[in-house]
C-alpha positions in Angstrom: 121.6 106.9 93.2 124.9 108.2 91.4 125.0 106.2 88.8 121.2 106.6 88.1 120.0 108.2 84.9 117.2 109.8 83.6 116.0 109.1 80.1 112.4 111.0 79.4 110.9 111.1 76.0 109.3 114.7 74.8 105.8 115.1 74.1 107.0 116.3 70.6 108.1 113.1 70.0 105.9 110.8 71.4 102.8 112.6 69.8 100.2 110.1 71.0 100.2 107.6 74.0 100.6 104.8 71.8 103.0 106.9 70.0 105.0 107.4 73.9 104.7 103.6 74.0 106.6 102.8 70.5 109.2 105.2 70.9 109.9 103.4 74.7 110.2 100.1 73.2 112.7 101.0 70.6 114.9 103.1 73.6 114.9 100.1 75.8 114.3 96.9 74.4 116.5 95.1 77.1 114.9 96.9 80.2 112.2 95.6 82.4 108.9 97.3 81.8 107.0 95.2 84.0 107.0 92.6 87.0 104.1 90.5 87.9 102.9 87.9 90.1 102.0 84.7 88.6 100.2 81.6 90.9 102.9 79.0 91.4 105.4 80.4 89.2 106.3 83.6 91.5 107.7 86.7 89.6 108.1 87.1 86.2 109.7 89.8 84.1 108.7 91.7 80.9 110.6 93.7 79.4 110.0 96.5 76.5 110.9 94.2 74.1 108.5 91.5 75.4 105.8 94.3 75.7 106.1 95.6 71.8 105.6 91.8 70.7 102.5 91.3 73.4 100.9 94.6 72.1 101.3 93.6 68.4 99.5 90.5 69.0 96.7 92.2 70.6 96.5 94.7 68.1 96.2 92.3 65.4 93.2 90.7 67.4 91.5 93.8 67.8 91.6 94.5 64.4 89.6 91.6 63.4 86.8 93.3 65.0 85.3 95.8 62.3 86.4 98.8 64.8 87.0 102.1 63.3 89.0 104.9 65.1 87.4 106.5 67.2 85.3 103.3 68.6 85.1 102.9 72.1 86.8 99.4 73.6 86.5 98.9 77.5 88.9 96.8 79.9 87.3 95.4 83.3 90.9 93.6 84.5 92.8 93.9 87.9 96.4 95.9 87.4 98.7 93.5 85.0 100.5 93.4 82.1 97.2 92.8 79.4 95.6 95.9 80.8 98.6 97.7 79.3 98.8 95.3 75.9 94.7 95.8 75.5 95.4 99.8 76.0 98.0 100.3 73.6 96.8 98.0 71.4 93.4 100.2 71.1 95.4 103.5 70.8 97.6 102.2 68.0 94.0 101.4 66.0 93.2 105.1 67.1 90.7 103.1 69.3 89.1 104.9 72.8 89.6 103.1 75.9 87.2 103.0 78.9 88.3 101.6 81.9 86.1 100.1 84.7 86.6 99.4 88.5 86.8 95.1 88.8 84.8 95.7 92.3 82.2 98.1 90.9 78.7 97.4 90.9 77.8 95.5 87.8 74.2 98.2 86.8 76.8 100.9 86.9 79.1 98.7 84.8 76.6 98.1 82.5 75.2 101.9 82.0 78.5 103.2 81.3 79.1 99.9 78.5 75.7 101.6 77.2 76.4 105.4 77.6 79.9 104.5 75.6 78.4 102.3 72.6 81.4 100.3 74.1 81.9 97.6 71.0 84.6 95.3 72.6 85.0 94.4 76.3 88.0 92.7 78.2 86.9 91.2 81.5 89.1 89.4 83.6 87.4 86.0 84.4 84.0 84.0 83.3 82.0 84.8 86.9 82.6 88.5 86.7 80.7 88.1 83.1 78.3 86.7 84.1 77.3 89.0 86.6 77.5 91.9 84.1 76.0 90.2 81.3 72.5 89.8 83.5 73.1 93.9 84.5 73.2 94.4 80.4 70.6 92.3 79.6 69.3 92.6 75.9 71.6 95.8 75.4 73.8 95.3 72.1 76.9 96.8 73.5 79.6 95.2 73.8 79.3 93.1 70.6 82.5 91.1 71.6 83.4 90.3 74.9 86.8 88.9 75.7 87.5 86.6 78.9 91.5 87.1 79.8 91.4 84.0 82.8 91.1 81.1 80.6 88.8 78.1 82.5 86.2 75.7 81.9 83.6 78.3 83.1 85.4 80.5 80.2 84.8 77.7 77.3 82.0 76.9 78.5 80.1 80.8 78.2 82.0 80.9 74.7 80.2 78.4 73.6 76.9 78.9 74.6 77.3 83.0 73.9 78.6 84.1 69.8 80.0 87.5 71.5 82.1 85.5 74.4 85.7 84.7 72.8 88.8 83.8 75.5 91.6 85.4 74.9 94.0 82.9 74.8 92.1 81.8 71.3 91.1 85.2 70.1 95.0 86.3 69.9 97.3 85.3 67.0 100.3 83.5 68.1 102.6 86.2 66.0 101.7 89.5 64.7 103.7 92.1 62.6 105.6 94.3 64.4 104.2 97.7 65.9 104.6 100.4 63.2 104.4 104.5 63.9 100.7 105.7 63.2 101.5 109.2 63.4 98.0 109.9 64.8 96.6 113.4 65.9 97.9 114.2 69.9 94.6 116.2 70.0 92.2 113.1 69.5 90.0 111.5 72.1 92.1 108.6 73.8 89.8 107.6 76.5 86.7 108.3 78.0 87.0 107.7 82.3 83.8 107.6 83.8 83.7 109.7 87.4 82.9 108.1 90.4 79.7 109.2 90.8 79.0 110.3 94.4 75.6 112.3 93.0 73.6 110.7 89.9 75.0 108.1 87.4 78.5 108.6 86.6 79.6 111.4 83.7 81.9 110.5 80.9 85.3 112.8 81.2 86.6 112.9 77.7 90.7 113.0 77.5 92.8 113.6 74.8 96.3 112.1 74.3 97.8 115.8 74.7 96.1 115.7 77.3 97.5 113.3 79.2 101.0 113.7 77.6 101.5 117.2 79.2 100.1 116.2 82.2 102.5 113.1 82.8 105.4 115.6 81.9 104.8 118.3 83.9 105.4 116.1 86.6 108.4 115.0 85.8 109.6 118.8 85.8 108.9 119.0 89.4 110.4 115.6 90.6 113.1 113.5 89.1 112.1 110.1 87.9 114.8 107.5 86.9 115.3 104.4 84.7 115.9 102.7 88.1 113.2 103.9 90.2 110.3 100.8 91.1 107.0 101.8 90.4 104.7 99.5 93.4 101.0 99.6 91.4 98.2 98.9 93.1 95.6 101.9 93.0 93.1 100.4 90.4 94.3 101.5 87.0 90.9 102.4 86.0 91.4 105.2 88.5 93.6 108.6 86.8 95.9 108.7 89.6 97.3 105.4 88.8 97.0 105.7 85.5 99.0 108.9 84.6 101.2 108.8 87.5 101.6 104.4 87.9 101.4 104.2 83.8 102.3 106.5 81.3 104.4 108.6 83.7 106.6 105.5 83.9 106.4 104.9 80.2 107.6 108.2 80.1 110.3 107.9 82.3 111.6 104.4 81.7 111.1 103.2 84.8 110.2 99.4 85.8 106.8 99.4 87.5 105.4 95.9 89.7 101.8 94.9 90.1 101.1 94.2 93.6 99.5 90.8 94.2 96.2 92.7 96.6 96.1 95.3 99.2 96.0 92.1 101.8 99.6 90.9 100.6 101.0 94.9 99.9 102.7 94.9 103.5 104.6 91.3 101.9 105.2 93.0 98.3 106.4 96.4 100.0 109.5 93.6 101.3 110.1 92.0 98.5 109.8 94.4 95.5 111.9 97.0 97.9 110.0 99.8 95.7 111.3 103.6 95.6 107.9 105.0 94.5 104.8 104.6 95.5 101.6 106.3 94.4 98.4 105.7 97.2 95.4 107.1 98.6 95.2 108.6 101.9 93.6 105.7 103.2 96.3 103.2 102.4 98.8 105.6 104.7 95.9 106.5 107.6 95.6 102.4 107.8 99.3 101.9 108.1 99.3 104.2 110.8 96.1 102.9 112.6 98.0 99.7 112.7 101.3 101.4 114.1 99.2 103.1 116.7 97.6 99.5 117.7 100.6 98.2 118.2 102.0 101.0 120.3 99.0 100.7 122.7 100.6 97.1 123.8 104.2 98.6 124.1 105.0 100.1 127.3 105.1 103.7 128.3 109.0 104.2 127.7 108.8 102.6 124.0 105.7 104.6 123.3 107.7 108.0 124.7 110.5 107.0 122.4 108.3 106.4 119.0 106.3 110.2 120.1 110.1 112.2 120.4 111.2 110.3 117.0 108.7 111.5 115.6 108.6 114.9 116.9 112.9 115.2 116.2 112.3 113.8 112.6 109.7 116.4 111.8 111.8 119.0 113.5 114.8 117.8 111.6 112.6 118.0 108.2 111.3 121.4 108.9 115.1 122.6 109.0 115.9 120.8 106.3 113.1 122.5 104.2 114.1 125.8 106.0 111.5 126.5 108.0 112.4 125.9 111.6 116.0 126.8 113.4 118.1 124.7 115.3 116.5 122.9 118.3 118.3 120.8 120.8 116.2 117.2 119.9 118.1 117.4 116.4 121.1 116.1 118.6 118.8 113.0 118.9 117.8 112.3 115.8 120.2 110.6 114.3 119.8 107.8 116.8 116.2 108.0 116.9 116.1 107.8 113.0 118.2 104.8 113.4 116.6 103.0 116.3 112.6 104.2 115.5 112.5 105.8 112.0 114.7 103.2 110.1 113.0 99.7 111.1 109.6 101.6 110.4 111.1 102.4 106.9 112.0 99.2 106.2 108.8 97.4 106.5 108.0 99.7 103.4 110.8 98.2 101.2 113.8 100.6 102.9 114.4 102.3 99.4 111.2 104.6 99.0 112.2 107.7 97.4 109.0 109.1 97.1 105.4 108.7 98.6 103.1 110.0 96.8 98.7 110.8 98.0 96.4 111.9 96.4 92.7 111.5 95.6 91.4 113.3 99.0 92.8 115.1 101.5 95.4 113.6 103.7 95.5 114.5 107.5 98.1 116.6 108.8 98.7 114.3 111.9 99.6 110.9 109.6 101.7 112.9 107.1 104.0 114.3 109.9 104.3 110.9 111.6 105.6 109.6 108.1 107.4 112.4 107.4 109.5 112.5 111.2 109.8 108.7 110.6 112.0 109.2 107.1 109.4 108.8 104.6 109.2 111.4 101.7 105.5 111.6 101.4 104.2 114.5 99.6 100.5 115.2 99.0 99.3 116.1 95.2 95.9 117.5 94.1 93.9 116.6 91.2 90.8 115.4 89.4 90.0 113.1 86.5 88.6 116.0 84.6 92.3 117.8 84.7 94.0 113.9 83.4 94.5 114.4 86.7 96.7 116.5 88.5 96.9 120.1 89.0 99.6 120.3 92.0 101.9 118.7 94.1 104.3 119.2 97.1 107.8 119.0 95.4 110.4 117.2 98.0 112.2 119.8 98.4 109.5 122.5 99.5 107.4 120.1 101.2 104.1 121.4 103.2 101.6 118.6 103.9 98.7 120.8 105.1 98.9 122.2 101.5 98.1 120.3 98.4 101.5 121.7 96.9 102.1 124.1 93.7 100.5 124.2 90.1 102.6 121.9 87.8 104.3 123.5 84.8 101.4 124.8 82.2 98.8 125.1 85.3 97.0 128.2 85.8 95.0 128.3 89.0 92.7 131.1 90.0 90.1 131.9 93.1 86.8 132.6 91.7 83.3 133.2 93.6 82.8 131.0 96.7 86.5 130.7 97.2 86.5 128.0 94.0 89.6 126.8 93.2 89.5 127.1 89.3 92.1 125.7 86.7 93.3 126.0 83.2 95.2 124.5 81.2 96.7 121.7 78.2 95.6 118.7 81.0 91.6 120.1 80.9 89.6 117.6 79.8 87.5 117.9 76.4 84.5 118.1 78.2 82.0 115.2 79.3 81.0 112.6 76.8 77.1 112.8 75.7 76.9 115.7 78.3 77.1 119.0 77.0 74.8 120.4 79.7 77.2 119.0 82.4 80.3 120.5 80.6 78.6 124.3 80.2 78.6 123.5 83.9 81.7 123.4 85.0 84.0 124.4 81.4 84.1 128.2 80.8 84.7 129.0 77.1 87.8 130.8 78.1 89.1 127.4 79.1 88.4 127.6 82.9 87.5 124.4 84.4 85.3 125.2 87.7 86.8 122.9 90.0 83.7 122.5 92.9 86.6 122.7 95.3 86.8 125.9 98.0 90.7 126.8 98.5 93.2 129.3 98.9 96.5 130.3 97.6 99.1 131.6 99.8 103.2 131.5 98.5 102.5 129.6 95.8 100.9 126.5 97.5 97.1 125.7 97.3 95.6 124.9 100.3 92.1 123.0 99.8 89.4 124.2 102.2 86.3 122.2 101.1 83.9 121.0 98.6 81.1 123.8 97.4 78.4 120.7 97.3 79.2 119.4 100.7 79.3 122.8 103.0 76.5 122.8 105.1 74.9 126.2 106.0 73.4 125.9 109.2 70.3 128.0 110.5 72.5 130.4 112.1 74.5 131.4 108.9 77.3 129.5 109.7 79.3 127.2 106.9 80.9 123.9 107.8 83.0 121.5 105.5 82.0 118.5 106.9 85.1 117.2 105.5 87.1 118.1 107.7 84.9 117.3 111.0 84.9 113.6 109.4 88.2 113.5 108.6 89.3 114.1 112.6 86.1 112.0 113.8 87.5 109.5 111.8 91.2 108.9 113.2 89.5 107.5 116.4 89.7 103.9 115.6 86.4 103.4 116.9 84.5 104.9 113.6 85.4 103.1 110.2 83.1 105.8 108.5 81.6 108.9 109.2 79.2 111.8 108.0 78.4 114.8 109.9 74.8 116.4 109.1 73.6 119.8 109.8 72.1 121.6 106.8 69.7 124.2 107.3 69.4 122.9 110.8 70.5 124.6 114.4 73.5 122.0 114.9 75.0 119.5 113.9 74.7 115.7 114.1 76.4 112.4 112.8 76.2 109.3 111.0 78.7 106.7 112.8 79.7 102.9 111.3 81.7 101.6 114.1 84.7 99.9 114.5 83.1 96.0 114.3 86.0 94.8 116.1 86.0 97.3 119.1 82.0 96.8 119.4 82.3 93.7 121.6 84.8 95.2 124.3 83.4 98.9 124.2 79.3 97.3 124.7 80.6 95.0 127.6 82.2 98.4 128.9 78.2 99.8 129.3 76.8 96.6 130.1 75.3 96.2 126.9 74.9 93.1 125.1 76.9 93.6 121.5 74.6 90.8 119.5 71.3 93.1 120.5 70.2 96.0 118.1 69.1 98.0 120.7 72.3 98.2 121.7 73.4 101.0 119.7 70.6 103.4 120.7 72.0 103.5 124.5 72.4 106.8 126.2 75.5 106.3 128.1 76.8 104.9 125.1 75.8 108.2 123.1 76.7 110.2 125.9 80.5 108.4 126.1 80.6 108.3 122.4 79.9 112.4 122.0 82.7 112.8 124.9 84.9 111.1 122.6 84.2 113.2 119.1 84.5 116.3 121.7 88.0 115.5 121.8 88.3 114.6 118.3 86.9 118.5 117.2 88.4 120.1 120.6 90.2 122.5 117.9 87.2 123.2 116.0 85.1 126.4 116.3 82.4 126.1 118.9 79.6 125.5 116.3 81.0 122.5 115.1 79.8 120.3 117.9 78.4 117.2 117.1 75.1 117.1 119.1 73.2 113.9 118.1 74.4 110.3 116.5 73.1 107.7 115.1 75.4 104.5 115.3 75.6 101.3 112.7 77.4 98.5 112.4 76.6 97.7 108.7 79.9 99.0 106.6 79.1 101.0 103.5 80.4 99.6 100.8 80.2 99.7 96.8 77.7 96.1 97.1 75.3 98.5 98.8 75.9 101.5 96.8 76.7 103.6 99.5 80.7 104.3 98.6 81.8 104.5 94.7 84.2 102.4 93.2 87.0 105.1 94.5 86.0 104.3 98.3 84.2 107.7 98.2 80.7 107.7 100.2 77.9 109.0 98.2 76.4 111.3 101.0 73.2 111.7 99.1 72.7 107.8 99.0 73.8 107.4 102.9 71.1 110.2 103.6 68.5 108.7 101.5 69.5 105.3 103.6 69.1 107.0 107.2 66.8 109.6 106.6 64.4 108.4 109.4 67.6 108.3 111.7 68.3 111.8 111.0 64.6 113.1 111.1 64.5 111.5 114.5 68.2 113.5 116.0 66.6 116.9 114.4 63.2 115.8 116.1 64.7 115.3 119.6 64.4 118.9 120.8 61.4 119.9 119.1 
């Protein structure tokens, strides 16, 4: 870490992202940009060098295509190196990229391709195609489609389709090089289509300044390196990744490696040894689900141990940060760090120097496990309309229950409803095709109306809940279900949750179970798990409500759950019942259940 150095290009210079990209190349030739996994050859390395002739090659392709600036390209590829190339390579044409999720459904896919006039597509592989080009039927857009996964399936569709190229034939094997475009930092660069959890999916139109400041005013409230490791795996189609796993790097200088899946990450984490890591909540609640299993086969003394490391290491942070005296379990710590904390730290790589999540709220209860076993994880805030993020917990004043401190060139105020509203150079330039939507939610002072309820108290934003989501029951009471969820759902028995209640007298719950803890917990009532019926058992609902009572038990009284209605089917993006971002679309869930829930709100009538 001494001999670590940092080596960040200004916005004034870069200009544009393809502009941040050109001035990289020429800074560090030599370094490694990027590490990927390739089938039966293992790691390879590219560096900046290798990346500037890449670019230039897709560039040259691209520009075969009759585009003019401003036309819209789109990329459907897993995180690797092309996704990069094809970006660039569109911004240095003064092209607009839209990204799309690989695992999305392939009718939203194909209204977005529509609602964009998308012209030129990259999709990773010949089946995925397929399956799209039946969602887009007779539609005209995209007029070129580019397979990157070269295979008979791939010839086979460009022959029988004029628009289907692969890309291995559409590039030129040399280009010139990449020359400075000097285009305007103010322009569109890319149009990111929002998840959708209401409705079809709105267009959020960001500029290059946009994301430029954003990525910098970051790095003014955490150090980034030329050394640090960059582990990707959030989809890149997603902002997070994208600004913080991309151009933030770009920025930076730093080397960042495409995981080979979420399935092989625990693997990677070993190998690649990274030092920073971007992730949703999810990714850290399932590390610590799987902890917590493996504690429940351990015996008393070892589980003891792991609860007073954990409790010493949090103590020991608190200090640290300067918010808790001395305490007599500090004495411990440094062999509890060493005996609990430190193997636990290495299973993540045994270098991370930050851990960063964001995306949705992160419970208190993981992030101070991680945090008293070693692991700097500190929780950000953002959305893809602010390019995206508006805060973060800086190491050194570090409070997980908040989602940390406006970045440098935020403003943040509390408007009606306790809205959390922001402004600032990373607001987006409104929604694509959608002025209606952007009078919404865009004041013409500059305000961006986030939807988000939240306070502010010594400079740190705490998030309180979503205006759309708070149900007002009959009584006049408001509940973020968010929350209620969010605690329901760190009982290992519920893989999802919703809590009802609107308008209503109480509350009830929609409940996917656990599919692996069905067997053992029906065979605990004497129910058979293969029959249906199963689920509707009164014991079982009886047990089951004894068991969220202790999940809310420091809830208000009104937030008990009263009624649930249990499933074993997952939600999932196939079913359109979670968005491409893992998010569930309540609306669609109630729409699914809605004789399930008339029936919990009939009961006492």
């Amino acid at each position: 870490m001494n001999q670590w150095s940092e080596d960040l290009i200004a916005i004034d210079r870069a200009r544009t992202l393809d502009g941040l990209f050109l001035q990289r190349t020429i800074r560090s030739p030599e370094r490694v940009a990027y590490r990927y996994h390739e089938r039966g050859d293992g790691w390879k390395d590219l560096t900046w060098g290798d990346m500037s002739r890449w670019v230039a090659r897709w560039r040259q392709a691209l520009s075969g295509e009759s585009l003019e600036p401003g036309d819209r390209v789109a990329v459907l590829l897993r995180n690797c190196p092309e996704w990069v190339m094809f970006d660039q390579a569109a911004f240095s044409l003064g092209l607009v990229t839209v990204p799309l999720y690989t695992d999305d459904r392939a009718d939203n896919a194909a209204y977005i391709l529509q609602d964009a006039a998308v012209k030129v597509l990259l999709i990773q592989d010949a089946g995925r195609w397929r399956r799209l080009a039946e969602a887009i039927g007779e539609s005209s857009c995209p007029s070129r489609v580019v397979i990157l996964e070269s295979s008979q399936a791939a010839q086979d569709l460009a022959r029988e389709d004029p628009r289907v190229l692969v890309s291995d034939q559409w590039l030129p094997d040399s280009a010139p090089g990449l020359q400075p475009r000097m285009g305007d930092p103010r322009s569109l660069a890319t149009i990111v289509y929002t998840s959708g959890t209401t409705g079809r999916p709105k267009g959020v139109m960001l500029s290059h300044y946009n994301i430029l400041t954003n990525a910098h005013a970051v790095l003014t409230l955490i150090n980034v390196y030329r050394e640090d490791v960059f582990l990707s795996f959030l989809p890149l189609s997603h902002m997070l990744e994208r600004t913080g796993g991309y151009y933030l790097p770009l920025m930076s200088g730093s080397t960042v490696v495409y995981s080979r899946s979420i399935a092989q990450l625990a693997e990677d984490l070993q190998t690649i040894r990274p030092t920073v890591v971007i992730a949703v909540p999810r990714v850290f609640e399932r590390i610590y689900q799987r902890i917590a299993d493996q504690l429940e086969t351990k015996p008393a003394a070892v589980r003891w141990m792991f609860d007073l490391a954990v409790s010493a290491g949090w103590r020991a942070f608190l200090r640290k940060q300067g918010r808790a005296g001395w305490h007599p379990k500090l004495l411990l710590w440094p062999l509890l760090r060493r005996k609990v904390g430190a193997p636990v730290m290495e299973r993540l790589g045994g270098r991370m120097r930050a851990a960063v999540s964001g995306g949705a709220a992160l419970p208190t209860g993981v992030a101070q496990t991680f945090i008293g076993l070693g692991l700097p994880l500190i929780q950000g805030y953002g959305l893809t309309e602010t390019s995206p993020v508006v805060s973060f917990n800086p190491l050194e004043k570090n409070i997980p229950e908040s989602v940390g401190v406006p970045i440098r060139g935020i403003q943040v105020r509390i408007g009606a409803d306790d809205e959390l509203q922001v402004k600032g150079d990373n607001v987006m330039m409104g929604y694509w095709n959608n002025h209606a939507a952007t009078t919404e939610v865009l004041s013409q002072d500059g305000w961006f109306h986030t939807g988000d309820q939240a306070h502010l108290e010594n400079g740190h934003i705490y998030i309180t809940g979503r205006l759309k989501d708070i149900l007002v029951l009959s009584n006049g009471e408001k509940v973020p279900p968010g929350d209620l969820e969010m605690a329901i759902g760190m009982d290992p028995l519920f893989d999802q949750v919703v809590v009802l209640g609107e308008g209503h007298s109480y509350l009830t719950a929609l409940l996917v179970l656990n599919a692996d803890l069905w067997g053992g917990l029906a065979r605990e009532y004497g129910l058979d798990p293969e029959h249906p019926a199963s689920l509707e058992d009164s014991p079982l609902h009886k047990g089951i409500l004894k068991r969220i009572r202790f999940a809310l038990r420091d809830f208000p009284g009104y937030t008990k759950i009263r009624r649930i209605t249990l499933t074993l089917e997952p939600w999932s993006i196939d079913n359109g019942l979670l968005t491409p971002t893992l998010k569930i679309k309540r609306n669609k869930v109630v729409e699914r259940y809605r004789e399930a829930i008339e029936f919990m709100y009939s009961m006492d009538s």
